[in-house]
C-alpha beads as a LAMMPS data file, in Angstrom:
LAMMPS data file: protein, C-alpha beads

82 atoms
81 bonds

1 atom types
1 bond types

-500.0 500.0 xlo xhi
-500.0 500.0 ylo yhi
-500.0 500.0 zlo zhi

Masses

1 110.0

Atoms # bond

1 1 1 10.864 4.556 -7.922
2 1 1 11.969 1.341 -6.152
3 1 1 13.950 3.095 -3.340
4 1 1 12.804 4.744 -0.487
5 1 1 14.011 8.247 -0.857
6 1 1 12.643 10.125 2.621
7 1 1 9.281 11.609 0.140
8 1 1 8.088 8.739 -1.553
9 1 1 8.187 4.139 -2.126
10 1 1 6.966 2.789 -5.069
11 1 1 5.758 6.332 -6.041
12 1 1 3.625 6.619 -3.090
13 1 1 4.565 9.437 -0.674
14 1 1 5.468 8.773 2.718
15 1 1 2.171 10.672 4.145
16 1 1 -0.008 8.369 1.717
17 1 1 1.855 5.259 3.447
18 1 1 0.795 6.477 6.357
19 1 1 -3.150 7.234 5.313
20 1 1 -3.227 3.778 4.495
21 1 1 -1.473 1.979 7.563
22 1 1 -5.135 1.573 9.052
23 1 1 -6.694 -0.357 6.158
24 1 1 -3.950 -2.670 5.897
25 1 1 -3.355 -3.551 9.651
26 1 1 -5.502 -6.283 10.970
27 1 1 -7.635 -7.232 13.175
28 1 1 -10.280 -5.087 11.614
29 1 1 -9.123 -2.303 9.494
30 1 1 -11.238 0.149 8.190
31 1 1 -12.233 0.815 4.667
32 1 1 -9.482 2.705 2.722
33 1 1 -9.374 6.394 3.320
34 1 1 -9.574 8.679 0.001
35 1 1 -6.298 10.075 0.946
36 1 1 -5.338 6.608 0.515
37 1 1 -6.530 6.032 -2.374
38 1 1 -5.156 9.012 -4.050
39 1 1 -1.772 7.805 -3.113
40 1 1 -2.108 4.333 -4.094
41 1 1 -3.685 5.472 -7.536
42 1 1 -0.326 7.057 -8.409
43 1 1 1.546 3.471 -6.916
44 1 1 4.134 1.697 -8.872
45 1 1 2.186 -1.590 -8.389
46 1 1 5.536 -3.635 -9.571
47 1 1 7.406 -1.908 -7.457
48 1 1 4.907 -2.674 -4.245
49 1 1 5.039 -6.491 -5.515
50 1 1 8.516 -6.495 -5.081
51 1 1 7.847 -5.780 -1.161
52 1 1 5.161 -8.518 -0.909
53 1 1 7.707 -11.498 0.512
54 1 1 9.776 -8.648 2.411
55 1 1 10.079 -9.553 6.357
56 1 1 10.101 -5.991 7.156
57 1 1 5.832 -5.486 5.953
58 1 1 4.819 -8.114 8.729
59 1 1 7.368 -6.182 11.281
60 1 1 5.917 -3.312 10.570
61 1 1 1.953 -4.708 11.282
62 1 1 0.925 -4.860 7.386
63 1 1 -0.838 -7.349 6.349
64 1 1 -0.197 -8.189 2.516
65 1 1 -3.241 -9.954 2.210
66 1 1 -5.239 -6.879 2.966
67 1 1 -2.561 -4.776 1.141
68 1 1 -3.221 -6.585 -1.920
69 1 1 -7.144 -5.782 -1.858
70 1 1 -6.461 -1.927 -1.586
71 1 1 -6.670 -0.898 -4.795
72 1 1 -10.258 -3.035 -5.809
73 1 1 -11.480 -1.372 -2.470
74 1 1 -10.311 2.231 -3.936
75 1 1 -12.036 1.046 -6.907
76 1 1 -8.949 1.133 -8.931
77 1 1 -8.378 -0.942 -11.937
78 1 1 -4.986 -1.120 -11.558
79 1 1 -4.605 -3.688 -9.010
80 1 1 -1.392 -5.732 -8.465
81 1 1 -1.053 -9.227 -9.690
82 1 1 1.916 -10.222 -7.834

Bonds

1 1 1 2
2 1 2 3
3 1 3 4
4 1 4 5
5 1 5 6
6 1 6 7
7 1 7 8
8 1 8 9
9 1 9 10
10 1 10 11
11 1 11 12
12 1 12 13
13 1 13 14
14 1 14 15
15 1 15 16
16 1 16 17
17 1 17 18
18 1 18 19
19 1 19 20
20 1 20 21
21 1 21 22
22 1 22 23
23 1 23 24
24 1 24 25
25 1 25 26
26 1 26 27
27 1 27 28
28 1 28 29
29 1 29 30
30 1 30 31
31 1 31 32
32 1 32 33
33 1 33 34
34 1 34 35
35 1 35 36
36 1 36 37
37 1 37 38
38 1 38 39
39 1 39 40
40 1 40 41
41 1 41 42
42 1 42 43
43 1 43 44
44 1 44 45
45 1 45 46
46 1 46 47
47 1 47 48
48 1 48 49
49 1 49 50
50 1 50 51
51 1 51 52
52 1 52 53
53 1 53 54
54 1 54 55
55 1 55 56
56 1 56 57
57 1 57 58
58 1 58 59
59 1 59 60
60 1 60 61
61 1 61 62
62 1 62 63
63 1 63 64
64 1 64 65
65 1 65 66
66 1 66 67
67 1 67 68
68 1 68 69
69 1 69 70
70 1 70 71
71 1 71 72
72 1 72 73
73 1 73 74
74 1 74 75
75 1 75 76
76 1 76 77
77 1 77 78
78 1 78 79
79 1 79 80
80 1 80 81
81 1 81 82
């Protein structure tokens, strides 16, 4: 799911966004939550990718460095090779 529909980006609700807006916001975010990492484990990692040059995840105070290391910090094999 590539647009943002209100309930979910990338197959990631909105709340699950949200549980994870601390790990990925520097200057020292916290280790993922496991809220977050239940909604990232369901992520359409393509999908995210196709954020990963977007102006709007800097505006918003994401870091896609640290985004990119979410899912080996959930422990999650399916990480993103963008």
């Amino acid at each position: 799911m590539n647009t943002i529909s209100g309930q979910t980006i990338c197959n990631i609700p909105i709340a699950g966004l949200r549980a994870c807006k601390p790990s990925v916001t520097p200057p020292r975010p916290p280790p993922p939550t496991a809220d977050c990492c239940r909604a990232i484990s369901h992520a359409d990692m393509r999908c995210l990718c196709s954020y990963k040059k977007s102006p709007l995840i800097p505006s918003l105070g994401i870091s896609v460095p640290l985004a990119e290391k979410l899912p080996a910090k959930c422990g999650l094999s399916t990480a993103a090779k963008c």
